[in-house]
C-alpha positions, 0 to 999 in steps of 0.5 A: 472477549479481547478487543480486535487487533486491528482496530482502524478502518480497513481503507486500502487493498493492494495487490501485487500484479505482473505487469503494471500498465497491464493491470491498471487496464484491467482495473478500469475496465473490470472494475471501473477503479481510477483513475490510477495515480503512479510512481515508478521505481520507487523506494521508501524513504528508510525502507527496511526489510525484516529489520535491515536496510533496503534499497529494493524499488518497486513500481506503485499506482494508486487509484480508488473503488467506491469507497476503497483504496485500490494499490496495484504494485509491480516488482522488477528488482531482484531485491528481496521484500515483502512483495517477493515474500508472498508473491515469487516473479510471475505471480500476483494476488491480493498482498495486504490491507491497510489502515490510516493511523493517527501519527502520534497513534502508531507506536502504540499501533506498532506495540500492539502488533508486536505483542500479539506476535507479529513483528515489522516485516517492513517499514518506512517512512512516506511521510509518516511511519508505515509499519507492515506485518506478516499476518499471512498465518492467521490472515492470508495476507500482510497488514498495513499500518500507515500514519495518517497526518494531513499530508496523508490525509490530502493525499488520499482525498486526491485520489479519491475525489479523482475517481469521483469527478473522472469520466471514466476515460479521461487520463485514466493514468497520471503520474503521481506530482508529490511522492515520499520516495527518496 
């Protein structure tokens, strides 16, 4: 038996949605995730697609369920990416998983993928390397492979501990104050 690709705790799932303040309603209220951390117009720093440079924006809110990470993105450009990839204009759905990796971890990370057969679909830099990968063939979704530092680490704590202390009411929508965007 061969040791399992991926390899890290699953800690996010993201969600390609049509309407962003739409849906972080819904999450709330169906769901009881949040409260949900959002940046708009947003663009990875050195963001590519399939290997060529991108200037496509997006709009992101994080918030958290239980133990799990909820990513909620919106896409109002026509750019291409890898939200369109799996998702044309009016539809949504579950997009890819992701998993922190150790910073000095991710090349072997990356390597591993692109042996099995899974190029970089996407990359960029929040703070670390992210690298995501097309498994839709054999998974039915993108995986996500981000650096995990203590930068990355606060972060996700931030969220977190939000949904822990939160009321369930109280500003269910907050602006993100620290972002890798450009």
């Amino acid at each position: 038996m061969r040791e399992p690709l991926i390899r890290y705790p699953i800690v996010q799932h993201a969600y390609v949605v049509r309407d962003l303040d739409e849906s972080i309603r819904h999450w709330i209220e169906l769901v009881g995730a949040g409260p949900f951390f959002v940046s708009r117009n947003h663009v990875g720093r050195e963001l590519t697609y399939r290997g060529t440079p991108s200037q496509t924006l997006v709009h992101y809110a994080f918030g958290q369920s239980g133990d799990t990470q909820v990513q909620l993105i919106a896409q109002d450009d026509p750019g291409p990416s890898i939200y369109r990839d799996m998702y044309p204009v009016g539809e949504a759905g579950l997009h890819h998983i992701a998993c922190l990796v150790p910073a000095v971890d991710m090349p072997r990370e990356v390597a591993r993928f692109e042996a099995a057969g899974f190029a970089v679909a996407s990359s960029l830099i929040s703070y670390v390397p992210v690298a995501y990968f097309d498994c839709r063939e054999d998974l039915g979704y993108f995986v996500e492979l981000h650096g995990l530092n203590d930068e990355v680490a606060e972060i996700f704590d931030t969220f977190r501990m939000a949904h822990e202390q939160w009321d369930g009411v109280t500003d269910p929508v907050r602006a993100r104050s620290k972002s890798s965007s450009r």
